[in-house]
ROSENU-326399 format. One record per residue: residue number from 1; residue in three letters; x, z, y of N, C-alpha, C, O, CB in turn. Coordinates in steps of 0.001 Angstrom, whole numbers. Atoms other than C-alpha are relative to their C-alpha. Glycine has a CB too. Example, Ala and Ser with C-alpha at 12.3 -4.5 7.8 and 13.67 -1.06 7.14 Angstrom:
<pt 1, ala, <890, 0, -1190>, <12300, 7800, -4500>, <900, 0, 1200>, <1936, 665, 1181>, <-992, 1246, 27>>
<pt 2, ser, <-820, -60, -1190>, <13670, 7140, -1060>, <-770, 730, 1090>, <-261, 899, 2198>, <414, -1415, 462>>
***
This chain:
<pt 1, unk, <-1101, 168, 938>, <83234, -85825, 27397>, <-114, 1020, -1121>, <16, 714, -2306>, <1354, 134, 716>>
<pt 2, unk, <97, -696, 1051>, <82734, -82686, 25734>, <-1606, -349, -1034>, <-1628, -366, -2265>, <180, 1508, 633>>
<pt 3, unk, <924, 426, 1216>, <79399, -83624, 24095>, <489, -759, -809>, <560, -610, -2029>, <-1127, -615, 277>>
<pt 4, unk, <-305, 1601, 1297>, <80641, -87033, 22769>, <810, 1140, -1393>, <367, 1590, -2449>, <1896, -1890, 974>>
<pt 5, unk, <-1024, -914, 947>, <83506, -84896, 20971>, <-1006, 280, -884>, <-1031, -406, -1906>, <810, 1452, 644>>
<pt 6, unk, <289, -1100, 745>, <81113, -82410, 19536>, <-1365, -1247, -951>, <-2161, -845, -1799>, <-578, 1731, 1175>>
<pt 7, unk, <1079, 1297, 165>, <78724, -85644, 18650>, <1189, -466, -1570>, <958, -262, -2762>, <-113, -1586, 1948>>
<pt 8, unk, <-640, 858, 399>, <81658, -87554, 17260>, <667, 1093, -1448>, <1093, 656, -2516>, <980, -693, 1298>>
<pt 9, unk, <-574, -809, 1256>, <82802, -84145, 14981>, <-1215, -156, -628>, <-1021, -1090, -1407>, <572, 1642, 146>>
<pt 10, unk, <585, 130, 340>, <79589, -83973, 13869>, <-465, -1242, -1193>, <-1055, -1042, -2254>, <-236, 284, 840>>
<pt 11, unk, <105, 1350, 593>, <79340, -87448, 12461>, <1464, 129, -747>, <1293, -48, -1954>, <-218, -1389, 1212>>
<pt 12, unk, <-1426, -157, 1053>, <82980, -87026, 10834>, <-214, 1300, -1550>, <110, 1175, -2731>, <1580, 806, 1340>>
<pt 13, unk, <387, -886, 850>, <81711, -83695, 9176>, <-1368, -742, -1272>, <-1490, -517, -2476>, <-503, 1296, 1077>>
<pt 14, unk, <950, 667, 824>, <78600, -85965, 7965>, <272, -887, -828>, <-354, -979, -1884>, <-790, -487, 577>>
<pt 15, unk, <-1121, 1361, 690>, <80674, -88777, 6675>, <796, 752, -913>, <878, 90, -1948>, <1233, -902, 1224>>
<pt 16, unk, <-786, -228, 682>, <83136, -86283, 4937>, <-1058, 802, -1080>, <-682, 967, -2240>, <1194, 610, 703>>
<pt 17, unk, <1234, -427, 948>, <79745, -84652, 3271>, <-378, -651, -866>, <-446, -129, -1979>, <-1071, 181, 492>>
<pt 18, unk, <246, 1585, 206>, <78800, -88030, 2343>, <1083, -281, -1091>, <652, -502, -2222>, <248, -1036, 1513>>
<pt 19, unk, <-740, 333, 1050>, <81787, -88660, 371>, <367, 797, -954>, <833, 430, -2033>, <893, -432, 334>>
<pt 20, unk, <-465, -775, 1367>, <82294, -85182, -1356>, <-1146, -306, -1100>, <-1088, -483, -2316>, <144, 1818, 253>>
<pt 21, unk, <1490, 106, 955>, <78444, -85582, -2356>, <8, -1329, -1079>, <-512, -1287, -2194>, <-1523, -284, 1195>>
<pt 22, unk, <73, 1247, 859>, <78978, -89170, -3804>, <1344, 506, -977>, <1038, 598, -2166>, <193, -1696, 995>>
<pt 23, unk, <-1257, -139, 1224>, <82304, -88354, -5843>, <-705, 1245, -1017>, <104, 1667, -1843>, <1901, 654, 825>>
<pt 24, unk, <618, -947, 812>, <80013, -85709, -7715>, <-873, -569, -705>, <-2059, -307, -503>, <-537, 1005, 606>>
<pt 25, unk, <529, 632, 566>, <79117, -88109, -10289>, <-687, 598, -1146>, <78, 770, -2095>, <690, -807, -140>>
<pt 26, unk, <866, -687, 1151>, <76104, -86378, -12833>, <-1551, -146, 372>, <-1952, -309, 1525>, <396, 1697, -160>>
<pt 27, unk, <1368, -225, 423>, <72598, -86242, -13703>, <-570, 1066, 377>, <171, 1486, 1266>, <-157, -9, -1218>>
<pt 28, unk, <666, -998, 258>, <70409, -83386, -13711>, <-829, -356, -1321>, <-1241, -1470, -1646>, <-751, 372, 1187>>
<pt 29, unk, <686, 81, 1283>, <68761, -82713, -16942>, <-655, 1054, -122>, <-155, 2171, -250>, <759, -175, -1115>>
<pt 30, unk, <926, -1112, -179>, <65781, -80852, -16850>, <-1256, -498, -985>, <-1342, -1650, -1412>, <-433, 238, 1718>>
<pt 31, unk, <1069, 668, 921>, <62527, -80988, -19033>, <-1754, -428, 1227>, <-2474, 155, 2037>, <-366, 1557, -1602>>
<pt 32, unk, <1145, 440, -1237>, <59789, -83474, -17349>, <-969, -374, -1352>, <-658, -1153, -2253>, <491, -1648, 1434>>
<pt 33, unk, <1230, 656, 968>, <56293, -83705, -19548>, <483, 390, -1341>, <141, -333, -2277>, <-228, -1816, 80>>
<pt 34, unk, <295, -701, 1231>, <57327, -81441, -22392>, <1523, -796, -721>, <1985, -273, -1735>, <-1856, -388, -795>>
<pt 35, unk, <-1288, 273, 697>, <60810, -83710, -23244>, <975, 508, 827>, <1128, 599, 2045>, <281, -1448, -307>>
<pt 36, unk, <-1323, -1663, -393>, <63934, -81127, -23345>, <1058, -2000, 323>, <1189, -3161, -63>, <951, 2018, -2518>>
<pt 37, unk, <-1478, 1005, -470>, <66948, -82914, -21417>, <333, -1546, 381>, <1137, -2408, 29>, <859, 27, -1077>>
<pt 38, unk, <443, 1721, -312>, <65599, -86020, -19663>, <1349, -450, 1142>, <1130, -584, 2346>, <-2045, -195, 1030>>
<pt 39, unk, <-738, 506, -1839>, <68618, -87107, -17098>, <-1055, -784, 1029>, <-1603, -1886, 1022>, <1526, -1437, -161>>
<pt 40, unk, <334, 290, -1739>, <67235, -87357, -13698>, <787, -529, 619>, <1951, -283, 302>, <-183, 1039, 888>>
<pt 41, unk, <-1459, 860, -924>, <69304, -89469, -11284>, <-189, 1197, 1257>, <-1098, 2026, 1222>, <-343, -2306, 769>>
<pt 42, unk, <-39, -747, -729>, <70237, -87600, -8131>, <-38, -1288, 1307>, <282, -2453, 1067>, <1158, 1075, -305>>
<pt 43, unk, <-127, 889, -755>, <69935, -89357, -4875>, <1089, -1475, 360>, <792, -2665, 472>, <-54, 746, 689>>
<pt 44, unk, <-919, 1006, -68>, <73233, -91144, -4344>, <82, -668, -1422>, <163, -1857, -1112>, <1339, 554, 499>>
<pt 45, unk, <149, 720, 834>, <73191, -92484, -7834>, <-756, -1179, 56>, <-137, -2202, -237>, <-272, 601, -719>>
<pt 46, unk, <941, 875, -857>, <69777, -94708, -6482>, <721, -1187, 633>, <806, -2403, 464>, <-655, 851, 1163>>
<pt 47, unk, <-720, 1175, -655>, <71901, -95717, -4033>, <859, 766, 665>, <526, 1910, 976>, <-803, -1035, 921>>
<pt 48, unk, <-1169, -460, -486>, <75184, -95003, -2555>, <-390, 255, 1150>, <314, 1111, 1684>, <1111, -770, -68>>
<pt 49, unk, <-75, -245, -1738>, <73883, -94950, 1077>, <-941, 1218, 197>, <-1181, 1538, 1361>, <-654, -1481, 1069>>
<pt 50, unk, <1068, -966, -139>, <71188, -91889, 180>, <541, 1253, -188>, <1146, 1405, -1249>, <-1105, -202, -903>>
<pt 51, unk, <-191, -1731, 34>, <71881, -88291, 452>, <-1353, 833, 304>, <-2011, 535, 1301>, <1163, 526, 1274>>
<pt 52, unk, <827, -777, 31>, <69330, -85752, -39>, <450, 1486, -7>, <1128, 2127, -810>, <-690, -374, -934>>
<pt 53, unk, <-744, -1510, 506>, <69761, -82344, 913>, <-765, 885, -88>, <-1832, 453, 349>, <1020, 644, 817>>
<pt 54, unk, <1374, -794, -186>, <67497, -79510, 655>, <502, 1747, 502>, <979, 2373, -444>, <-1009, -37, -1796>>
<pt 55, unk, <110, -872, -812>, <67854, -76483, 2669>, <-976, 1483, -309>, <-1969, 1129, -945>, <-394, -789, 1028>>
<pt 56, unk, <435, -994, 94>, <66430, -72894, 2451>, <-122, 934, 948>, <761, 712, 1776>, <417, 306, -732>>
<pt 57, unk, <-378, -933, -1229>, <65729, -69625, 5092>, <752, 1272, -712>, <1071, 2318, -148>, <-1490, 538, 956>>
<pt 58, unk, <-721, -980, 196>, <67436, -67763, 2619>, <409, -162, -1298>, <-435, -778, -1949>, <-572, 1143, 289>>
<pt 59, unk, <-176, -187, 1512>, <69227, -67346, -970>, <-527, 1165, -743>, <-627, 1160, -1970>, <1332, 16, -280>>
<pt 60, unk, <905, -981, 823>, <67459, -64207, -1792>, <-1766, 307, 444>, <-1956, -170, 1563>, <841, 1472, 140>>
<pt 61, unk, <1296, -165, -447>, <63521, -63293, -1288>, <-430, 1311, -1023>, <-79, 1577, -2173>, <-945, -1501, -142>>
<pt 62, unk, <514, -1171, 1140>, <61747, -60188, -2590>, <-1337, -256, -239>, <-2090, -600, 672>, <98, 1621, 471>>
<pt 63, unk, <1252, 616, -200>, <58708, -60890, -4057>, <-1038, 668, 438>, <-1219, 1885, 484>, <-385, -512, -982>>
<pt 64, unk, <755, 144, -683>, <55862, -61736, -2436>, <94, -61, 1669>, <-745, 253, 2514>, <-596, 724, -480>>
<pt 65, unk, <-732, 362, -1216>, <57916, -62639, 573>, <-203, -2122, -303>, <38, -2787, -1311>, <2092, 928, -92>>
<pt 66, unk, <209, 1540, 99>, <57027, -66690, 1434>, <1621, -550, 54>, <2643, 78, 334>, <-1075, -665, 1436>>
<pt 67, unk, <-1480, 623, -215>, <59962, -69115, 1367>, <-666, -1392, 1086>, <-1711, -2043, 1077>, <982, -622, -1908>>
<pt 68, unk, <5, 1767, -576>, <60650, -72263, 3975>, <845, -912, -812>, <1972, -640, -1227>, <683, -229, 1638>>
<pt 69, unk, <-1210, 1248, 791>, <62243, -75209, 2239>, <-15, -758, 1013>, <-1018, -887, 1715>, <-392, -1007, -1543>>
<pt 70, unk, <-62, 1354, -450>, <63626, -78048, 3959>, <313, -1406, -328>, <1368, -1493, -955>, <493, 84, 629>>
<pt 71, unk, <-1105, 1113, 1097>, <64416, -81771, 2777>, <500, -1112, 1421>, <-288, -1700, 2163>, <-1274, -1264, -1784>>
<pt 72, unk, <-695, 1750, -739>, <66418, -84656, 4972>, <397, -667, -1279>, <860, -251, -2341>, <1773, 55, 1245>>
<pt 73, unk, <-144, 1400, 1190>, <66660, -87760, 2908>, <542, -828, 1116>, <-278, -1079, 1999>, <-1695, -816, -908>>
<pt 74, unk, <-868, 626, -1186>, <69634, -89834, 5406>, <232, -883, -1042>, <522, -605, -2205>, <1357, 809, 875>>
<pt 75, unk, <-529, 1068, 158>, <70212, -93100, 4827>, <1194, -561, 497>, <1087, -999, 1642>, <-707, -566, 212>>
<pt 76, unk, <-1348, -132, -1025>, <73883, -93645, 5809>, <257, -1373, 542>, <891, -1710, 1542>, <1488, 545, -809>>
<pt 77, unk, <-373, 1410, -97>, <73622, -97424, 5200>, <63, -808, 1092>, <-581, -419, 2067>, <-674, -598, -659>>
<pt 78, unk, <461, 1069, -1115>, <73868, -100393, 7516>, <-1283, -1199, 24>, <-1593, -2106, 795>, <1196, -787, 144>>
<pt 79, unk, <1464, 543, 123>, <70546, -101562, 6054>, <-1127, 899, -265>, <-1020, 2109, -462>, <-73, -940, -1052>>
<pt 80, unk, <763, -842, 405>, <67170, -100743, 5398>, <-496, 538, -832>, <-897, -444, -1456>, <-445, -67, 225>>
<pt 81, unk, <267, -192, 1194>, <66005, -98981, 2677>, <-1308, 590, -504>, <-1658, 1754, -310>, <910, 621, -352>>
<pt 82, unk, <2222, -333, 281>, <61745, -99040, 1181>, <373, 313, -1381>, <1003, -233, -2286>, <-1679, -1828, 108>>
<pt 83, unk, <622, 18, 1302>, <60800, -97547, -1291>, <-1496, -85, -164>, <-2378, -38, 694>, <392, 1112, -635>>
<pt 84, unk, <1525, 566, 223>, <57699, -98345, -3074>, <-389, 1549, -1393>, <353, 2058, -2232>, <4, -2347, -879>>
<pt 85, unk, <677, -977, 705>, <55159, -95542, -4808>, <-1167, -553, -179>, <-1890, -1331, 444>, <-83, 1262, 578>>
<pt 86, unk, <1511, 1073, 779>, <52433, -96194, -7448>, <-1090, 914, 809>, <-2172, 336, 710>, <-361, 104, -2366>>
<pt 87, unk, <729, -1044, -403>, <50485, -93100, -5516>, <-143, 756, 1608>, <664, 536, 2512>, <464, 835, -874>>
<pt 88, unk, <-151, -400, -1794>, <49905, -91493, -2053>, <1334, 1406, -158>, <2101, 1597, 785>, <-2141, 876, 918>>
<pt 89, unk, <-1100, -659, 402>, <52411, -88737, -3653>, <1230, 30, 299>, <1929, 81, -713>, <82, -122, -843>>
<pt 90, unk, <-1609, 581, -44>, <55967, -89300, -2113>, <947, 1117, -567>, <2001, 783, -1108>, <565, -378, 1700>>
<pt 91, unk, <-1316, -888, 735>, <57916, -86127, -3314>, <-828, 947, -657>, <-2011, 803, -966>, <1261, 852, 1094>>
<pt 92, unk, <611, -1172, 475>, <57333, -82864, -4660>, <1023, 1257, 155>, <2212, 1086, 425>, <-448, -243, -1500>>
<pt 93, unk, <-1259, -1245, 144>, <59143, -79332, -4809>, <-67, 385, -1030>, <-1221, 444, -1454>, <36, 1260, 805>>
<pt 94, unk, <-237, -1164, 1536>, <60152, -77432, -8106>, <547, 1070, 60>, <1643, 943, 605>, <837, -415, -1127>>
<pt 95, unk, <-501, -810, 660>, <60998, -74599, -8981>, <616, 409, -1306>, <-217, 841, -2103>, <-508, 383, 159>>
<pt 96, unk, <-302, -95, 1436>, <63226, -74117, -12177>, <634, 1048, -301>, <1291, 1653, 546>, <688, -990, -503>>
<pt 97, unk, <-1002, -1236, 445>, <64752, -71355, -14466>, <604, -419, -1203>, <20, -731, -2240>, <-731, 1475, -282>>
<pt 98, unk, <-629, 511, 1775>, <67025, -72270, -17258>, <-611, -1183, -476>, <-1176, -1337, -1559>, <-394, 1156, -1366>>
<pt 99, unk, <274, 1356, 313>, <66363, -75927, -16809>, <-1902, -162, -86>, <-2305, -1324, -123>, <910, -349, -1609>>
<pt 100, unk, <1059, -111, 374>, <62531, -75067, -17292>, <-1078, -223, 1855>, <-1029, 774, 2576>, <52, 1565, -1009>>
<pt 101, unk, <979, 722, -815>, <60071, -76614, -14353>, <-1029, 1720, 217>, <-1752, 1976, -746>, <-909, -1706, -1069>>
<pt 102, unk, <869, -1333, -170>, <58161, -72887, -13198>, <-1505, -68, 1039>, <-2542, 589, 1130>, <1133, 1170, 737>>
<pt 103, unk, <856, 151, -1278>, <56290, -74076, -10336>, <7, -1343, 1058>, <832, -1489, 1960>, <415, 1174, 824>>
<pt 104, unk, <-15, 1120, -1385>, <55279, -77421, -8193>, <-797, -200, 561>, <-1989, -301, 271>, <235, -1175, -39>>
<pt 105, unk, <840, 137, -1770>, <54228, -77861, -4853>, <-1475, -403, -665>, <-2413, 385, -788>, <790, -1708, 1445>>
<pt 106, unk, <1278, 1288, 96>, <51476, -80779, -5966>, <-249, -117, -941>, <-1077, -1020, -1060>, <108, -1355, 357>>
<pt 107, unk, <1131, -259, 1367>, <50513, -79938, -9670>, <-1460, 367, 90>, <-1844, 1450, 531>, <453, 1170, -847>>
<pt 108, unk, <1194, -245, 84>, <47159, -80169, -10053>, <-943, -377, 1423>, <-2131, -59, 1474>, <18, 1379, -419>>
<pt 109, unk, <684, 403, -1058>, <46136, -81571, -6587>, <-72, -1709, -101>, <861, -2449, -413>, <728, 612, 1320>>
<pt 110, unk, <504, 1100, -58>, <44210, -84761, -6281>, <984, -790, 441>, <1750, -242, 1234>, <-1074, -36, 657>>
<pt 111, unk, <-782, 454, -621>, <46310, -87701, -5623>, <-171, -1515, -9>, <402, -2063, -950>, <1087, 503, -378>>
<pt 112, unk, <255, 1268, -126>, <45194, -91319, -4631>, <1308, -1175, -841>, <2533, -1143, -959>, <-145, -114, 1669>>
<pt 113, unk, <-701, 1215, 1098>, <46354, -94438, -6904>, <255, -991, 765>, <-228, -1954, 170>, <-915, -630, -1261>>
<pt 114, unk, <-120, 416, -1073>, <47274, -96270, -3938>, <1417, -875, 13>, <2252, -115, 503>, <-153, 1123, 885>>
<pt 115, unk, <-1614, 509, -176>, <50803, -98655, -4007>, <490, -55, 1611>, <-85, -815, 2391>, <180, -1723, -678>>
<pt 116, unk, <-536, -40, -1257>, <52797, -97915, -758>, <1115, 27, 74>, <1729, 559, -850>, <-316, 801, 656>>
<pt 117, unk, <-1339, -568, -138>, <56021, -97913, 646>, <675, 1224, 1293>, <-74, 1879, 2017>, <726, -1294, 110>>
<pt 118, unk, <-333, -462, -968>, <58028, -96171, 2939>, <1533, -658, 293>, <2168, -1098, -666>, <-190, 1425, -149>>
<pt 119, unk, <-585, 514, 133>, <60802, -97397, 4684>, <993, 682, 1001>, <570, 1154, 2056>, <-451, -1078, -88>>
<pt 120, unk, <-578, -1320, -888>, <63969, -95341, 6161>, <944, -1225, 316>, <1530, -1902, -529>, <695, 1795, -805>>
<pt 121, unk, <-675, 903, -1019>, <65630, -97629, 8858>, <1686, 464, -49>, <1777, 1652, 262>, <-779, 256, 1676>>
<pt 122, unk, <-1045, 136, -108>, <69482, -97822, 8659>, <1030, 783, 583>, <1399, 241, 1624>, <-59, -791, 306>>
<pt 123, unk, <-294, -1209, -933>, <71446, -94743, 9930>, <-1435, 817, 325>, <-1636, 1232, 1467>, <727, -591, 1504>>
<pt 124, unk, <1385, -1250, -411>, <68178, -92583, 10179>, <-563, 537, -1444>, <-198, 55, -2516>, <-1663, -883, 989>>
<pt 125, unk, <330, -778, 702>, <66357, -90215, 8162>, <-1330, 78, -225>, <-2042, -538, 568>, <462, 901, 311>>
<pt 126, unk, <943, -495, -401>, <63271, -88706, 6965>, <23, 1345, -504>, <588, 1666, -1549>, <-1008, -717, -245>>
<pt 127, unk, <43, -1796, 78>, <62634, -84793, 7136>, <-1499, 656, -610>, <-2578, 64, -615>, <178, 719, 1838>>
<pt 128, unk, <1388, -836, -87>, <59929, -82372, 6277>, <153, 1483, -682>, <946, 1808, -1566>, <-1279, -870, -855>>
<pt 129, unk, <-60, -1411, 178>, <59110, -78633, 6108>, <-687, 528, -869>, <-1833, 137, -647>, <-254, 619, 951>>
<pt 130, unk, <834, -219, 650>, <57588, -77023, 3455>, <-386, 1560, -336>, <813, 1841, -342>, <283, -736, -895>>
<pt 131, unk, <255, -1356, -233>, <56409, -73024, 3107>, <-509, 320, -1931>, <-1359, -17, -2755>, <-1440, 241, 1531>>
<pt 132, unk, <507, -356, 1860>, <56145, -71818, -596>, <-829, 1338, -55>, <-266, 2433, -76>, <1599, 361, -1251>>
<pt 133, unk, <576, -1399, -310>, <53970, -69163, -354>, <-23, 1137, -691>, <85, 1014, -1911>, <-1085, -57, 187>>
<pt 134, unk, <-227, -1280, 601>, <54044, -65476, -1129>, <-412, 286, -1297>, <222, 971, -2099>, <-514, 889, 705>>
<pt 135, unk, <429, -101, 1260>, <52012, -65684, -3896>, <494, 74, -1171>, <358, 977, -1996>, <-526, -637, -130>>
<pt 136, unk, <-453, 691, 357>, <53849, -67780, -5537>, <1570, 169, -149>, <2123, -746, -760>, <-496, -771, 556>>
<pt 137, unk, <-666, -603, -73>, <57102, -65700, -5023>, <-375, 1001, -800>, <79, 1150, -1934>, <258, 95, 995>>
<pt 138, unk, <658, -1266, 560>, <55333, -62784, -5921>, <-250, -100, -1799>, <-274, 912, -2500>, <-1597, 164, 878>>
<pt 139, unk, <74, 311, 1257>, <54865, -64372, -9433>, <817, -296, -824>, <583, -552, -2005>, <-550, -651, -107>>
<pt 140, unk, <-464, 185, 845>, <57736, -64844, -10281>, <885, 1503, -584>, <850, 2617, -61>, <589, -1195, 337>>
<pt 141, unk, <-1149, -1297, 451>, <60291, -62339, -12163>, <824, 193, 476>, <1587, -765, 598>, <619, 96, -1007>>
<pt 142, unk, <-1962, -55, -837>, <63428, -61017, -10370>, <728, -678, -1124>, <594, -701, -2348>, <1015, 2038, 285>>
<pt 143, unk, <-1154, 540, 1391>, <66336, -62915, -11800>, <503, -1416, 1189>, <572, -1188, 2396>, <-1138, -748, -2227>>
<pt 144, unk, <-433, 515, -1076>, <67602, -66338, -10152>, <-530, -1282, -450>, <-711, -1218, -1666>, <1471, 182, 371>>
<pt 145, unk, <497, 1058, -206>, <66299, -69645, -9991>, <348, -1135, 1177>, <830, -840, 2270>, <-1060, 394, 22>>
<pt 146, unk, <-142, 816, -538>, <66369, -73285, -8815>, <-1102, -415, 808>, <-2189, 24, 432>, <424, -653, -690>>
<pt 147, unk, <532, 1064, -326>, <64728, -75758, -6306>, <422, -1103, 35>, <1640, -1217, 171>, <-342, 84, 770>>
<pt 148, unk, <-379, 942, 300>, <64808, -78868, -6664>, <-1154, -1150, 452>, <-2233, -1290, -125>, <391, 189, -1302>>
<pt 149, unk, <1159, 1113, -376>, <63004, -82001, -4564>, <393, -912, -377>, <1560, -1302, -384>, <-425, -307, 1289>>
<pt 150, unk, <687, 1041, 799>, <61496, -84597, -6236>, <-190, -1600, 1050>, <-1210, -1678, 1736>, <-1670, 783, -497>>
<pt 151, unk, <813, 987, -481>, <61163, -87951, -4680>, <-558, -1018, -1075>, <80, -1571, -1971>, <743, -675, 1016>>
<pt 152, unk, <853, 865, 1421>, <58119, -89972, -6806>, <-57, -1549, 311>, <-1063, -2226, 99>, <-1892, 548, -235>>
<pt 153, unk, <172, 1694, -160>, <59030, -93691, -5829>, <57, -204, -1219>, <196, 777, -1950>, <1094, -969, 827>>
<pt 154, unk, <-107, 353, 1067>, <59099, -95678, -8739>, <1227, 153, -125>, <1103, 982, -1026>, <-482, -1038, -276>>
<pt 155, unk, <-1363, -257, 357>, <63074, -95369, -9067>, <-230, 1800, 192>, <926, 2205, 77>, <1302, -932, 1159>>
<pt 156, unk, <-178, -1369, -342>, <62535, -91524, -8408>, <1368, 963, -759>, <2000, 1054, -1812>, <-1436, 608, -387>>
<pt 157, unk, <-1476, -823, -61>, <65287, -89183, -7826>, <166, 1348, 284>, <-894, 1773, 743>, <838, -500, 960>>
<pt 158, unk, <235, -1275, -653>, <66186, -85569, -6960>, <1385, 565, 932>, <2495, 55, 1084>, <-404, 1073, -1238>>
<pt 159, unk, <-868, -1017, -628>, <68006, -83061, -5009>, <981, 258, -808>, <742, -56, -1974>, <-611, 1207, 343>>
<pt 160, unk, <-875, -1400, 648>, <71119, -80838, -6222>, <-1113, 964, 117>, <-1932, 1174, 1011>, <1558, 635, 968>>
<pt 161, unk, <719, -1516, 177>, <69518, -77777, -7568>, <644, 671, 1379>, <1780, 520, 1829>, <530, 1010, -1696>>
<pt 162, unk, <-649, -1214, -827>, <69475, -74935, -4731>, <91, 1175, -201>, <-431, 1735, 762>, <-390, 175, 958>>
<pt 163, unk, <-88, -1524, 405>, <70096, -71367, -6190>, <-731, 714, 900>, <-400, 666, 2085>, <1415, 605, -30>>
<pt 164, unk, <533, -1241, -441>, <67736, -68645, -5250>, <-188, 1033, -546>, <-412, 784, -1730>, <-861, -72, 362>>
<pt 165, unk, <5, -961, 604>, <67486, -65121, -6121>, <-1851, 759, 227>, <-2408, 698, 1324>, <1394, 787, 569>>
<pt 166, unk, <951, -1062, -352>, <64184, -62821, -6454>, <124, 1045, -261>, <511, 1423, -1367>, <-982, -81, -313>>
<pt 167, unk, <-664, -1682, 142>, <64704, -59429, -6003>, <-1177, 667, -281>, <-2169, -61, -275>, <792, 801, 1482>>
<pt 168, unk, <974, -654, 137>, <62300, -56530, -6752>, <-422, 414, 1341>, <-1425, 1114, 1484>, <218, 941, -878>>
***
């Protein structure tokens, strides 16, 4: 009895997430390929049944300290939902400062021309972990900055920015 409960809050807390995240109707506007202030759609815009969240092991890092990112992409719907990609590419991570693109995961790495989909089954999700490495911390300037995941289907969409700090 007590699991169900703690099951059943759980799913009420997800559902009431779900609806603050969708009543937060906006864009992101960031510069993609050298044009200033492109609106980006954000997940639920796509589609009402998508939430994307992205996760961190911390809001501050000193550099040359690695970061973990995390992304769930939940489908809340009662159907299924494919997307289709012109590339083997399905997301990406960013880094931004003052709207400005600083750093991504998969710039400059090879990437098959391949049409595929993927397809996130009805009430379920897909996850994945990603490690930004020290380096790559280490390079940047103290001050504060965004992430921000990328999914590259052909409708492609993003995250809410996540605030991070780099310290000296």
């Amino acid at each position: 009895m007590k699991r169900k409960l703690i099951v059943s809050g759980l799913a009420v807390m997800l559902i009431f997430t779900l609806f603050l995240l969708q009543e937060q109707a906006f864009s992101l506007r960031i510069p993609i390929n050298g044009q200033e202030n492109q609106e980006k759609p954000l997940a639920n815009e796509v589609n009402e049944n998508l939430l994307l969240e992205l996760k961190t092991n911390n809001t501050y890092f000193q550099q040359g300290e690695a970061a973990a990112v995390s992304f769930v992409l939940l489908n809340s719907g009662e159907s299924d939902i494919t997307f289709t990609f012109n590339t083997g590419q399905h997301y990406d991570l960013l880094i931004t400062q003052d709207s400005e693109i600083i750093w991504s995961k998969f710039e400059g790495l090879p990437v098959r021309q391949v049409i595929n989909e993927i397809k996130i089954n009805a009430n379920n999700f897909l996850h994945d972990v990603f490690i930004i490495p020290a380096e790559v911390i280490e390079s940047l300037e103290p001050g504060q900055y965004d992430l921000l995941f990328k999914i590259t289907a052909r409708d492609e969409f993003y995250s809410q920015p996540l605030s991070f700090q780099v310290k000296d």
